[in-house]
C-alpha positions in Angstrom: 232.4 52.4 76.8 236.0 52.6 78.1 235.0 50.7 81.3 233.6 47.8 79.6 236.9 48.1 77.2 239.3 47.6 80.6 236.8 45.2 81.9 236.9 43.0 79.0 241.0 43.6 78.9 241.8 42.4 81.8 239.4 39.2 81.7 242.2 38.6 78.7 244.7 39.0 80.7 245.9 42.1 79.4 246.8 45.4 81.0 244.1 48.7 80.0 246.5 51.0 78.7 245.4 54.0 77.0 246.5 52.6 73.6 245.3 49.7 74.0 241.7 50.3 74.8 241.8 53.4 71.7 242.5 50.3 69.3 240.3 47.9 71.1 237.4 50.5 70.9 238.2 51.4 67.2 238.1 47.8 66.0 234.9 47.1 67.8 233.6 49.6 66.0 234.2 48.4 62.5 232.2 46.2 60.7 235.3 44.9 58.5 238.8 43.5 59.3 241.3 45.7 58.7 245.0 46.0 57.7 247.5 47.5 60.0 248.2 50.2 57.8 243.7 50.6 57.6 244.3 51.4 61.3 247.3 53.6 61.5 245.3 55.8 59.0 242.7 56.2 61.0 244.5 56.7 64.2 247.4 58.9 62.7 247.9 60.4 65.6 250.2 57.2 67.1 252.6 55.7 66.7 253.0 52.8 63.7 255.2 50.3 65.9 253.1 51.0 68.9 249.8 50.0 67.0 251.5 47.3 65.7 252.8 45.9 68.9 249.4 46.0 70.5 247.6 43.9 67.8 250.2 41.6 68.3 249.4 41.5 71.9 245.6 41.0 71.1 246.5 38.3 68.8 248.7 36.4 71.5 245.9 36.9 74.0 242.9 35.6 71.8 241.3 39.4 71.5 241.4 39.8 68.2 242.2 37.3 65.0 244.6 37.9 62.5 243.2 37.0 58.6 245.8 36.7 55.9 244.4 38.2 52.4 247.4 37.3 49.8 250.3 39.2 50.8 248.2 41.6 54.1 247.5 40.7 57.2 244.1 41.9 58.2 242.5 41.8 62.1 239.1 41.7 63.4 237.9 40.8 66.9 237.4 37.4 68.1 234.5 36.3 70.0 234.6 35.9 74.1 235.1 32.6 73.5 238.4 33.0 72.2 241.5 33.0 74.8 245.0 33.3 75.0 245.5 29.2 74.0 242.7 28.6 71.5 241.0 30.5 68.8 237.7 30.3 68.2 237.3 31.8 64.4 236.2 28.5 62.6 234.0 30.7 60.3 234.0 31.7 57.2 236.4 34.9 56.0 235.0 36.6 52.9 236.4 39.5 50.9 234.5 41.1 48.6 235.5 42.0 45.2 234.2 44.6 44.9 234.1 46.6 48.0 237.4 45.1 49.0 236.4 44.4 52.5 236.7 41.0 54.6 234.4 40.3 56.8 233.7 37.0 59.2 230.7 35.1 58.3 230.2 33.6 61.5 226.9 31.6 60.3 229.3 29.7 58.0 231.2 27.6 60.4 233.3 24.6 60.1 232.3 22.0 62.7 234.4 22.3 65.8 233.8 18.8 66.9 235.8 16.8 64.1 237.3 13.3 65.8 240.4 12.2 65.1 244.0 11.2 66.6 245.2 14.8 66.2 244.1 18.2 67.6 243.2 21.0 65.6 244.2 24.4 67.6 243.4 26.9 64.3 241.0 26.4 61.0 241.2 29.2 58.2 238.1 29.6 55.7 238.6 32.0 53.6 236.3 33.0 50.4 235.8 35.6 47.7 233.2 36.7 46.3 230.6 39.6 46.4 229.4 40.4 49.1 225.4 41.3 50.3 225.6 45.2 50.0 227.6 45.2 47.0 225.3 42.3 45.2 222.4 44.1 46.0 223.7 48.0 44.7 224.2 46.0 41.1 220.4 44.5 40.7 
């Protein structure tokens, strides 16, 4: 897995460093988005700022996508489409009220080719709800 982890780096433009690819790993892993504090508690063993600086990185360089949920910040990986000048995300965000997790929705999209005399570079959907696992636990 860690090959296909610097392959897919450096197709982003980013350098494989050992940090790097233990977050990139650990977020493709997870079914949610998570806060940064979500992942520094699972990966207590580094450093906060160093976490922190490499989601930014991700972000910048269209790897991962950054979800705002009231006053947190949450991440989740972007597609391959996704690149260092345009986001892809145009789906739907959902956090559960229950659960509390957000998760993309990506069969709920916004329509990418809206005309216009403007250019739209970032769309944020975001809905709460309940979501599947949690609807179905309370039949």
């Amino acid at each position: 897995m860690q090959k296909d982890t610097e392959v897919k780096l450096t197709e982003k433009n980013t350098r494989p460093t050992s940090m790097r690819i233990l977050v990139y790993d650990f977020l493709a892993a997870q079914r949610a988005a998570l806060s940064l504090s979500e992942i520094e508690e699972q990966l207590h063993y580094a450093d906060r700022i160093t976490i922190y600086r490499t989601l930014k990185t991700f972000e910048e360089k269209g790897i991962i996508h950054s979800i705002q949920e009231n006053a947190t910040t949450k991440y989740k990986l972007c597609s391959d489409e996704c690149d260092e000048h345009t986001h892809k995300d145009w789906h739907l965000h959902f956090y559960c009220k229950i659960c509390k997790k957000t998760t993309c929705k990506e069969n709920i999209v916004v329509q990418e080719n809206i005309k216009g005399d403007f250019r739209i570079d970032e769309v944020r959907l975001f809905a709460k709800g309940i979501c599947e696992d949690c609807l179905d636990e309370t039949l």
